[in-house]
Jmol script that loads the backbone (N, CA, C; Angstrom):
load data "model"
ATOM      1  N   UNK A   1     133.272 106.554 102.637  1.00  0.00           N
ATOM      2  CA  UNK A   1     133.269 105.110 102.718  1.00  0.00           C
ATOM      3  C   UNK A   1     133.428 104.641 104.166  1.00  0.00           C
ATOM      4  N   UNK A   2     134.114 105.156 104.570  1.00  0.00           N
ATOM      5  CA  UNK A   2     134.616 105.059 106.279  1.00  0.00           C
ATOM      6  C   UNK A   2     133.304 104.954 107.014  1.00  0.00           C
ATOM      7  N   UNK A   3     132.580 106.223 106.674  1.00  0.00           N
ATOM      8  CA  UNK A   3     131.304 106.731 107.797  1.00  0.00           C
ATOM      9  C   UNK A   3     130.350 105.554 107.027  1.00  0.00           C
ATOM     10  N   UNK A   4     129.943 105.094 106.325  1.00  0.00           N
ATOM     11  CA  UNK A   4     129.031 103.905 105.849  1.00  0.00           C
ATOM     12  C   UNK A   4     129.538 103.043 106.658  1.00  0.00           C
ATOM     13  N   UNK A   5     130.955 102.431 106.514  1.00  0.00           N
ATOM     14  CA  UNK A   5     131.081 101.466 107.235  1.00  0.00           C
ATOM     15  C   UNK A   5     131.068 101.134 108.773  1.00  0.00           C
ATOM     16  N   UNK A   6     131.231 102.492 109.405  1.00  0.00           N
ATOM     17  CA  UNK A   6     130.885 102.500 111.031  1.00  0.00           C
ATOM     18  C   UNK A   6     129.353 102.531 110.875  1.00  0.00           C
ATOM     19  N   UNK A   7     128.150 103.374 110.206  1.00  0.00           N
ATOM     20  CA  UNK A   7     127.231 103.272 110.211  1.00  0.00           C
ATOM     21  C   UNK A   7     126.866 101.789 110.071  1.00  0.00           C
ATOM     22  N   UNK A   8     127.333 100.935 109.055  1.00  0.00           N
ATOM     23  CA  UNK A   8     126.860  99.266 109.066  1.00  0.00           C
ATOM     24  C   UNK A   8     127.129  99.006 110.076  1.00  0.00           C
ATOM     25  N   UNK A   9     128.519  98.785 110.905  1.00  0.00           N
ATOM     26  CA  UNK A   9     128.811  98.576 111.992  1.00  0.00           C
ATOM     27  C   UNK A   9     127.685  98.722 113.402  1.00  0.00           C
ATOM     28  N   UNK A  10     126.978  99.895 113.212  1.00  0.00           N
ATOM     29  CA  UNK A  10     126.447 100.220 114.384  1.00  0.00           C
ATOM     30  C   UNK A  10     124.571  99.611 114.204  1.00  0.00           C
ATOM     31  N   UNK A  11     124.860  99.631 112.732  1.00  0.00           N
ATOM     32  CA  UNK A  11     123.323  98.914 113.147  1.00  0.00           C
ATOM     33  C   UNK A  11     123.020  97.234 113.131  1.00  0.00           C
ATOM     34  N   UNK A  12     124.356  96.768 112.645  1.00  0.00           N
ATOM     35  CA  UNK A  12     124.494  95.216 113.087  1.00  0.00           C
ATOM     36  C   UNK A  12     124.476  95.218 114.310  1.00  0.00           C
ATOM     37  N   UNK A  13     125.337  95.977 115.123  1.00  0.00           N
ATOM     38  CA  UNK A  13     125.172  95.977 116.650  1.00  0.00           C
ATOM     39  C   UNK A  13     124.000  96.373 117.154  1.00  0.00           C
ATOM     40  N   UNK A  14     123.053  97.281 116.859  1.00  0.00           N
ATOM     41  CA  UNK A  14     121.745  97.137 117.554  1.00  0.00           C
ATOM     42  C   UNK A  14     120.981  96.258 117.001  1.00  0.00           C
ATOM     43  N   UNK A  15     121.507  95.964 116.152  1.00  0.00           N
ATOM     44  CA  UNK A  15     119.978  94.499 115.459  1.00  0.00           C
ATOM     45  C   UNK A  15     120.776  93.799 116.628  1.00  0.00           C
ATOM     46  N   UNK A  16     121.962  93.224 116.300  1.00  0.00           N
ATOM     47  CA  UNK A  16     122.968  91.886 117.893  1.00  0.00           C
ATOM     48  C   UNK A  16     122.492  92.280 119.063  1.00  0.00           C
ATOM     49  N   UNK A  17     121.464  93.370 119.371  1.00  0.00           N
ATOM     50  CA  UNK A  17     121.572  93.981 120.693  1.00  0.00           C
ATOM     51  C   UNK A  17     119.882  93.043 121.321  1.00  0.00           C
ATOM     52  N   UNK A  18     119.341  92.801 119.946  1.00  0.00           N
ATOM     53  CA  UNK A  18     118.179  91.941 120.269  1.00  0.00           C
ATOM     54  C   UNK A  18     118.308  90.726 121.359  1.00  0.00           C
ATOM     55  N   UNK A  19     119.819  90.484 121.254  1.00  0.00           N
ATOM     56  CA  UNK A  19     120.139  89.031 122.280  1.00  0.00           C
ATOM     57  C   UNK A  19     119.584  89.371 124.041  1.00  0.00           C
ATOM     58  N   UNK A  20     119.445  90.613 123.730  1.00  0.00           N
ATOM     59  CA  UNK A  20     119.199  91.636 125.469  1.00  0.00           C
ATOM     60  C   UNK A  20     117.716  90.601 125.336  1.00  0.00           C
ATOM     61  N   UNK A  21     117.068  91.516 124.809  1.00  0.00           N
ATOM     62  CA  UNK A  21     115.604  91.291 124.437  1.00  0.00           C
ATOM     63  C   UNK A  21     115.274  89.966 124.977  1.00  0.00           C
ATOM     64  N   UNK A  22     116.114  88.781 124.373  1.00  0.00           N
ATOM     65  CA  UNK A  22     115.346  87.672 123.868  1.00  0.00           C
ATOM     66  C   UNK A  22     116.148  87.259 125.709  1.00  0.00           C
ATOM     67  N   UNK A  23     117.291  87.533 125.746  1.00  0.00           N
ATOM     68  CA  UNK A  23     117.699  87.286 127.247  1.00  0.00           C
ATOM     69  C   UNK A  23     116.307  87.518 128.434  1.00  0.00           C
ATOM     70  N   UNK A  24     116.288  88.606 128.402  1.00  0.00           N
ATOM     71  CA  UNK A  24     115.397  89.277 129.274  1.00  0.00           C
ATOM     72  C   UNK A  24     114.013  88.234 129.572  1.00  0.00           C
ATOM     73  N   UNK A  25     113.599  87.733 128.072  1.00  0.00           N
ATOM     74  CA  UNK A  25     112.180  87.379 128.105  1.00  0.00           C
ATOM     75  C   UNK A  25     112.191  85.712 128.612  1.00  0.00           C
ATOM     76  N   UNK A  26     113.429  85.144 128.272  1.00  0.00           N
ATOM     77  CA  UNK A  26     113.990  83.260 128.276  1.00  0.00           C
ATOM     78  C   UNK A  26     114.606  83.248 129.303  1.00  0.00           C
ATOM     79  N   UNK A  27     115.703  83.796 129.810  1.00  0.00           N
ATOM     80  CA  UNK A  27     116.595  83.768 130.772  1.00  0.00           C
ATOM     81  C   UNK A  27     115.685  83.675 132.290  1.00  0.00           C
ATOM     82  N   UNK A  28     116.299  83.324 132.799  1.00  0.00           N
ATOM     83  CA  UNK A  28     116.510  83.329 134.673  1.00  0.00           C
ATOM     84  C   UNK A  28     117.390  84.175 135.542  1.00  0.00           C
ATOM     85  N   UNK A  29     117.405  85.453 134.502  1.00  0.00           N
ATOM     86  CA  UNK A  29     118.738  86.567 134.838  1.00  0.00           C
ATOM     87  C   UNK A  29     117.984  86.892 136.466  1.00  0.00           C
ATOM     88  N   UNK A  30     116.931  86.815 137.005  1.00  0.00           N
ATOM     89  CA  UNK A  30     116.788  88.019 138.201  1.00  0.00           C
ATOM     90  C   UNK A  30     117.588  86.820 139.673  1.00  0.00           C
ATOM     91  N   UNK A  31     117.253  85.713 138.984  1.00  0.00           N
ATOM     92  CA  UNK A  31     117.763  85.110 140.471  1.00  0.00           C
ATOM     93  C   UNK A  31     118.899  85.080 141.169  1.00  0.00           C
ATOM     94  N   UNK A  32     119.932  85.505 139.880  1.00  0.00           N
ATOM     95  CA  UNK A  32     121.702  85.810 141.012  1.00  0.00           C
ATOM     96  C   UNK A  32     122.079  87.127 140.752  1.00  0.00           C
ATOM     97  N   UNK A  33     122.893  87.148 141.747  1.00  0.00           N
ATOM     98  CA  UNK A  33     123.844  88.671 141.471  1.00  0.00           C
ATOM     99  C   UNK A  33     124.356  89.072 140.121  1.00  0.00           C
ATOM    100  N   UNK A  34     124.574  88.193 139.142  1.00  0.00           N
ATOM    101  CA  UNK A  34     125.903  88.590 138.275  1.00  0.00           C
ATOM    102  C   UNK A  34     124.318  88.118 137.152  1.00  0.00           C
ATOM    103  N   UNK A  35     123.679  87.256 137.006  1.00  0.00           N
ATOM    104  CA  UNK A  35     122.510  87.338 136.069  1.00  0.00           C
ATOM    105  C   UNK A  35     121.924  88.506 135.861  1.00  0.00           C
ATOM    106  N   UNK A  36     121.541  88.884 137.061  1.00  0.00           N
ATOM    107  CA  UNK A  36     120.969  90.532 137.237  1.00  0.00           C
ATOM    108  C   UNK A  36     122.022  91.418 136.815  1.00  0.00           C
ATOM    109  N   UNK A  37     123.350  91.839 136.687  1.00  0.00           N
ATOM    110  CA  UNK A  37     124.435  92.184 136.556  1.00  0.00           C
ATOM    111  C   UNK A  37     124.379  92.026 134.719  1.00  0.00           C
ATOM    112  N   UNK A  38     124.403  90.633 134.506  1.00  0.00           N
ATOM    113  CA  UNK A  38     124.195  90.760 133.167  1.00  0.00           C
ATOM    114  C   UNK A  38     123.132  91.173 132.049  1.00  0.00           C
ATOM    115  N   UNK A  39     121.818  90.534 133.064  1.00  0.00           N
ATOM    116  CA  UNK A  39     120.548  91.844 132.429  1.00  0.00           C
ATOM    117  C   UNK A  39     120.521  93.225 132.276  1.00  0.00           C
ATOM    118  N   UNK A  40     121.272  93.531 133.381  1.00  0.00           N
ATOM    119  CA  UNK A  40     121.631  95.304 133.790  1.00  0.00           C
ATOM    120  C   UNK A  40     122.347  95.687 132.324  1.00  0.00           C
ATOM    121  N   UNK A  41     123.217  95.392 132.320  1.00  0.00           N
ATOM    122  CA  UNK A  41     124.417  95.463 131.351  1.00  0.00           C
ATOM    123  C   UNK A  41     123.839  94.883 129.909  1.00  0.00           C
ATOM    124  N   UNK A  42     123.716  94.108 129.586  1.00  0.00           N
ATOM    125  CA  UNK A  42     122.928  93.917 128.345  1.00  0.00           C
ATOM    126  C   UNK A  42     122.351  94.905 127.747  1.00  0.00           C
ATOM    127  N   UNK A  43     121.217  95.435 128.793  1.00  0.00           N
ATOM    128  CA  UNK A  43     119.679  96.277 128.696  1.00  0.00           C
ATOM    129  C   UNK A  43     120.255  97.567 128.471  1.00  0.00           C
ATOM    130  N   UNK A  44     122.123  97.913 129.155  1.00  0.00           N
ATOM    131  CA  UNK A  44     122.065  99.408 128.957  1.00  0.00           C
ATOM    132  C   UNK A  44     123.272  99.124 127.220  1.00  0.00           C
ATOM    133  N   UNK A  45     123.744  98.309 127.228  1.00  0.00           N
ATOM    134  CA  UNK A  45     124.158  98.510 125.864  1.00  0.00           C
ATOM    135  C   UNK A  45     123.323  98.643 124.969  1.00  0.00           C
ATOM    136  N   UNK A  46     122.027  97.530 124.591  1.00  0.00           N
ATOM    137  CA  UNK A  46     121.066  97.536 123.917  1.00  0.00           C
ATOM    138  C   UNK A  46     120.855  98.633 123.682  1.00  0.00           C
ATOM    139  N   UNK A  47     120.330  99.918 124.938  1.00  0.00           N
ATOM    140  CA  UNK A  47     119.645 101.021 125.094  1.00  0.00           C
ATOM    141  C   UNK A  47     120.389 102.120 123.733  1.00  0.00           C
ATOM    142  N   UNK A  48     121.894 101.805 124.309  1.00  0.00           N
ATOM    143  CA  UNK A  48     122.760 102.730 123.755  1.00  0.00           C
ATOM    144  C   UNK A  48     122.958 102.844 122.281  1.00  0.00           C
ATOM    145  N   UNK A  49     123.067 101.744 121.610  1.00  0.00           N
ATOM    146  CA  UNK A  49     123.136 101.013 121.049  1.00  0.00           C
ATOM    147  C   UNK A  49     122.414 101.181 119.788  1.00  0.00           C
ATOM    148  N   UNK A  50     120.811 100.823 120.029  1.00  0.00           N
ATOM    149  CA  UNK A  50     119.267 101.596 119.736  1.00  0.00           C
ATOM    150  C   UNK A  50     119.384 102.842 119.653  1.00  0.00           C
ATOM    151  N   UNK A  51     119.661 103.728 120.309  1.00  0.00           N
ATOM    152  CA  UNK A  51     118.961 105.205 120.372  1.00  0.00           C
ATOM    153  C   UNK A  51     120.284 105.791 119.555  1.00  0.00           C
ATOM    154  N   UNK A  52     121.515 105.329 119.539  1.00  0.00           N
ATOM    155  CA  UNK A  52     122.814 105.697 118.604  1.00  0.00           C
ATOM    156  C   UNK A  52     121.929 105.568 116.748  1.00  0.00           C
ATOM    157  N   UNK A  53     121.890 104.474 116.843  1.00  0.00           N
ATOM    158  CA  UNK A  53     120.952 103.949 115.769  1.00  0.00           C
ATOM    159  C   UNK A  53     120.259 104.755 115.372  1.00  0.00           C
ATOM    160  N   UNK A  54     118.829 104.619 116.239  1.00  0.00           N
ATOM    161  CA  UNK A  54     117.963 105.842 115.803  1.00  0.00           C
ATOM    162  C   UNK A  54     118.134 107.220 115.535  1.00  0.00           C
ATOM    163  N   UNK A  55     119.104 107.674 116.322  1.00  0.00           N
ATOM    164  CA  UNK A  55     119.703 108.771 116.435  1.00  0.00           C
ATOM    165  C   UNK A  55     120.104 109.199 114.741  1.00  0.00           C
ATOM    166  N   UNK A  56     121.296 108.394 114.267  1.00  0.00           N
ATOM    167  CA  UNK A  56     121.965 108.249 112.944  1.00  0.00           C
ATOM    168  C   UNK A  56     120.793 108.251 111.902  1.00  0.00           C
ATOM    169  N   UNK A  57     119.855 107.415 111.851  1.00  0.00           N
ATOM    170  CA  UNK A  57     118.952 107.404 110.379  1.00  0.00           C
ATOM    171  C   UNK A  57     117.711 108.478 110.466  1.00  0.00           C
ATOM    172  N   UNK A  58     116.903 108.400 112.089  1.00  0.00           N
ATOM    173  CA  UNK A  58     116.365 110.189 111.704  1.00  0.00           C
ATOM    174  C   UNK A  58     116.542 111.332 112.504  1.00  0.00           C
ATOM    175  N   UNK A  59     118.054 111.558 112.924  1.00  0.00           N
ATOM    176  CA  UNK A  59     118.766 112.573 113.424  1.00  0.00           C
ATOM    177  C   UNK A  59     117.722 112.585 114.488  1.00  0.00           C
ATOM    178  N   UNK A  60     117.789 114.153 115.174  1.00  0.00           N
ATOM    179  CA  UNK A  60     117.667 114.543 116.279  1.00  0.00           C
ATOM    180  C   UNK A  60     115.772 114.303 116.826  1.00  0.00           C
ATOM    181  N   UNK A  61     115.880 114.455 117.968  1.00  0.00           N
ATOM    182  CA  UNK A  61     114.043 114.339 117.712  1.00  0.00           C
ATOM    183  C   UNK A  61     113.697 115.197 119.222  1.00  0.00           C
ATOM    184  N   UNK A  62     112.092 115.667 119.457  1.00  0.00           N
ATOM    185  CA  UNK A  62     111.793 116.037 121.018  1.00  0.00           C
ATOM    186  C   UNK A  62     112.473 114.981 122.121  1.00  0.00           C
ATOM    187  N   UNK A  63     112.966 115.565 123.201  1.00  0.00           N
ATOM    188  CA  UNK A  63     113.526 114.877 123.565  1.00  0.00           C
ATOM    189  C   UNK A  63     114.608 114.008 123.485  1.00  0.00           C
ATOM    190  N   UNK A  64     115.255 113.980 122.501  1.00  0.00           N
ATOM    191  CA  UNK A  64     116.322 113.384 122.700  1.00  0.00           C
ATOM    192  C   UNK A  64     117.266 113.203 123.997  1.00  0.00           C
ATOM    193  N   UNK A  65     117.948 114.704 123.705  1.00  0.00           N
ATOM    194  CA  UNK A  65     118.940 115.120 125.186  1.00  0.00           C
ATOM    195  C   UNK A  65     118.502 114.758 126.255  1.00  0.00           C
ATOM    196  N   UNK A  66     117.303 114.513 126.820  1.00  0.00           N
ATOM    197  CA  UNK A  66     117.147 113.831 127.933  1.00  0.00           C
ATOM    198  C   UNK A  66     116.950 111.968 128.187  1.00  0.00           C
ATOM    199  N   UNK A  67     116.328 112.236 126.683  1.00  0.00           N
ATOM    200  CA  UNK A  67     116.569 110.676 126.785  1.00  0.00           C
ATOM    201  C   UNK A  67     117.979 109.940 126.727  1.00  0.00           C
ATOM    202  N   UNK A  68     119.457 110.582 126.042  1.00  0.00           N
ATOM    203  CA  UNK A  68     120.559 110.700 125.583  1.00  0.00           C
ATOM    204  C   UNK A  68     121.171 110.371 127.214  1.00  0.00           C
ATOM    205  N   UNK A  69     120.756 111.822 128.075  1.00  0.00           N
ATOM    206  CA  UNK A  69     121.228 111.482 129.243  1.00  0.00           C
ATOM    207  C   UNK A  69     120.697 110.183 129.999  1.00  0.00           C
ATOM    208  N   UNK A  70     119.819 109.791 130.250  1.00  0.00           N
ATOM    209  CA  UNK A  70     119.504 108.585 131.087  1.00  0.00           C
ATOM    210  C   UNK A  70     119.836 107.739 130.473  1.00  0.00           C
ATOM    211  N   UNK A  71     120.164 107.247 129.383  1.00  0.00           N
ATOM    212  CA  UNK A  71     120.259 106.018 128.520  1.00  0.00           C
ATOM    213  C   UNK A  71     121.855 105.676 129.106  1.00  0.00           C
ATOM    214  N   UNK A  72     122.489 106.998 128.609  1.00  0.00           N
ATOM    215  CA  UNK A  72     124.002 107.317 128.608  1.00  0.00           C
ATOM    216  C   UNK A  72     124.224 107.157 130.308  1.00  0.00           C
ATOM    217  N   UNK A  73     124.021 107.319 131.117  1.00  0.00           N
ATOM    218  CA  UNK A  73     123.486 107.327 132.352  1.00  0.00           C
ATOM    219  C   UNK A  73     123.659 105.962 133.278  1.00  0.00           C
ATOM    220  N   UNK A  74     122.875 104.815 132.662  1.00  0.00           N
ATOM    221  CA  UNK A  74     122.946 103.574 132.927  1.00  0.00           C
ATOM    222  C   UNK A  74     124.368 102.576 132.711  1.00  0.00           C
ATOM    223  N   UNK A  75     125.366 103.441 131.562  1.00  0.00           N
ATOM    224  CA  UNK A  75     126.709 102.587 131.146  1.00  0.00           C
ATOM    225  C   UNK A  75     127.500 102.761 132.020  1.00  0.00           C
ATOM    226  N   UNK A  76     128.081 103.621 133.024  1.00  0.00           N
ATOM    227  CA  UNK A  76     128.690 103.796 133.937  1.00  0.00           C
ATOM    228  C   UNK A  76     127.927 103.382 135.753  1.00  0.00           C
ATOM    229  N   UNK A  77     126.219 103.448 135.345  1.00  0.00           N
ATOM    230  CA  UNK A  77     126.308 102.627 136.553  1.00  0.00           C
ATOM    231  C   UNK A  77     126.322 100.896 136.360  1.00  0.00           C
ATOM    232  N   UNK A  78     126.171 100.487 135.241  1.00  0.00           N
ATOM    233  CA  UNK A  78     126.073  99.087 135.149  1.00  0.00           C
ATOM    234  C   UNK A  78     127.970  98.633 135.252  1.00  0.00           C
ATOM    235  N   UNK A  79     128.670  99.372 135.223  1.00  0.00           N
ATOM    236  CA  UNK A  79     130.020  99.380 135.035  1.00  0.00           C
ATOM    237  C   UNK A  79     130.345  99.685 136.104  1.00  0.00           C
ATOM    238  N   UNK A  80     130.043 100.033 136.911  1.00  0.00           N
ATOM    239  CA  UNK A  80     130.542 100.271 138.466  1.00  0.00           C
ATOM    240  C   UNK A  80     129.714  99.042 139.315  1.00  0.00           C
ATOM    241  N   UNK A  81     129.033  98.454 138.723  1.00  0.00           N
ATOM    242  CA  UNK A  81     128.117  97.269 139.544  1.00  0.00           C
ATOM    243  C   UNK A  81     129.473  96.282 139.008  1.00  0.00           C
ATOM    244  N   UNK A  82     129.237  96.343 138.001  1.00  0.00           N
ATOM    245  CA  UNK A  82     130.470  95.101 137.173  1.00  0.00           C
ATOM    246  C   UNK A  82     131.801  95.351 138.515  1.00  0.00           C
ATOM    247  N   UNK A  83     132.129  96.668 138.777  1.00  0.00           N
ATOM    248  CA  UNK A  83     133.650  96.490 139.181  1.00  0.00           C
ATOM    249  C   UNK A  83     133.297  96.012 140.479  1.00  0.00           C
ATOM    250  N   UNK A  84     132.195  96.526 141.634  1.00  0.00           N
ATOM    251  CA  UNK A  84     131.868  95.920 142.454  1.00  0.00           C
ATOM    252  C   UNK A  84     132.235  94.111 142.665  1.00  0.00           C
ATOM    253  N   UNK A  85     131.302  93.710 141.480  1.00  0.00           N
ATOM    254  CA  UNK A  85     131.327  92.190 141.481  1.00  0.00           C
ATOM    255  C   UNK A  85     132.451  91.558 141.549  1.00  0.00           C
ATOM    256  N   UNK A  86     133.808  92.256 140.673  1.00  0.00           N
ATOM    257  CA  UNK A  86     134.748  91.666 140.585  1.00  0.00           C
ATOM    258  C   UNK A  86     135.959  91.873 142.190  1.00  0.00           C
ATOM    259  N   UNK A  87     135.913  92.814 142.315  1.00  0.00           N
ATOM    260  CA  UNK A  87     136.110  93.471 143.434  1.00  0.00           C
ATOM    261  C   UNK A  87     135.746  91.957 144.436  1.00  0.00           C
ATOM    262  N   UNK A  88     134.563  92.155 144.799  1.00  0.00           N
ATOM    263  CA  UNK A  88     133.975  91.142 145.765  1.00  0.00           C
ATOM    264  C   UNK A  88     134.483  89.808 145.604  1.00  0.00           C
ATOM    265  N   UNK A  89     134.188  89.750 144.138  1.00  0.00           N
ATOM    266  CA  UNK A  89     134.505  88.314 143.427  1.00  0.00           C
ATOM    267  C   UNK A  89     136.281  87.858 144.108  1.00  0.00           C
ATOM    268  N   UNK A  90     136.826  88.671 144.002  1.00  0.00           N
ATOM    269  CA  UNK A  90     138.161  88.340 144.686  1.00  0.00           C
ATOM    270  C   UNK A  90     138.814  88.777 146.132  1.00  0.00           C
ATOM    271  N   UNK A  91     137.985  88.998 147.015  1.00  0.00           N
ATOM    272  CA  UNK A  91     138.519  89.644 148.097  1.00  0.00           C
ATOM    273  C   UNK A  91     139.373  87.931 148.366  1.00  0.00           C
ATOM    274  N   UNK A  92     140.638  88.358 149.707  1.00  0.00           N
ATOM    275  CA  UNK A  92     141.077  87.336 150.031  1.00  0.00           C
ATOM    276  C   UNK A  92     140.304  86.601 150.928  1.00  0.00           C
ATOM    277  N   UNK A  93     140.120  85.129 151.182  1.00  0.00           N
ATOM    278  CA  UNK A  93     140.037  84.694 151.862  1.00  0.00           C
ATOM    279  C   UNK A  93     138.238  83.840 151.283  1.00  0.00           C
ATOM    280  N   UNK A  94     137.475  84.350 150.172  1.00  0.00           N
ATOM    281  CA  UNK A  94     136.357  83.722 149.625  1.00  0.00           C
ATOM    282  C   UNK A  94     136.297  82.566 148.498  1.00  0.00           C
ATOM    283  N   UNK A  95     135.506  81.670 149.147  1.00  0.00           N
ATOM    284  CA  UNK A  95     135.812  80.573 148.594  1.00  0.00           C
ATOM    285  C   UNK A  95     134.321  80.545 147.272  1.00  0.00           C
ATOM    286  N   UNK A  96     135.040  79.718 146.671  1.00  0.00           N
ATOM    287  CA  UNK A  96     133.633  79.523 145.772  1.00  0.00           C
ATOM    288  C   UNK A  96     132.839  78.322 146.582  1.00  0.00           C
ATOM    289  N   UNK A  97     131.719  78.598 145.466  1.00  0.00           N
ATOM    290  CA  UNK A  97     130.782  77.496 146.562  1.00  0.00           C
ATOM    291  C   UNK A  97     130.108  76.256 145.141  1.00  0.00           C
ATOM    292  N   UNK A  98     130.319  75.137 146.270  1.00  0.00           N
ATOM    293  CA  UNK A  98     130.160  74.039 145.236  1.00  0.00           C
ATOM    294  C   UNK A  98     128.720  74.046 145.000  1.00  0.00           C
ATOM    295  N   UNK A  99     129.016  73.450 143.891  1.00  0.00           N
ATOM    296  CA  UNK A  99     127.651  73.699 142.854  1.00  0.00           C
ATOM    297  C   UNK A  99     127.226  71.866 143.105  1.00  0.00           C
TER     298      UNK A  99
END
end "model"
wireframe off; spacefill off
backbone 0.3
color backbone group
């Protein structure tokens, strides 16, 4: 019962992962730092997300493991861009800028 219910779990989250998608295609993500930041990040959860998915309903396939790695690949660099931002986002002495 458990493993059904993480399985529902995980494919509500890649169907929710469509918000990447529809971001990507509507949005104005490339023009700032943290838009791009959030496309980045979106695109690698989505990725993960998806191929977990696919992974679960028809198990293993050619290629996987390499696709596994690059997918898997992108969550730690979109997560080190994130700490960057915040990082930056607060050094002393930066002001925000009026909008």
């Amino acid at each position: 019962m458990l493993q059904l219910a993480g399985n529902l779990l995980l494919y509500w989250a890649a169907l929710a992962a469509i918000a990447s998608v529809i971001y990507h295609l509507t949005g104005p993500w490339w023009t700032s730092p943290m838009g791009r930041h959030l496309g980045a990040y979106m695109g690698a959860l989505a990725a993960v997300l998806g191929l977990v998915a696919v992974r679960n309903l028809w198990g293993p396939f050619p290629g996987y493991p390499v696709l596994r790695t690059v997918v898997f690949a992108a969550v730690p660099i979109v997560m080190t861009r994130q700490l960057w931002l915040q990082i930056r986002a607060r050094r002393p002495g930066r002001r925000r800028k009026e909008r």
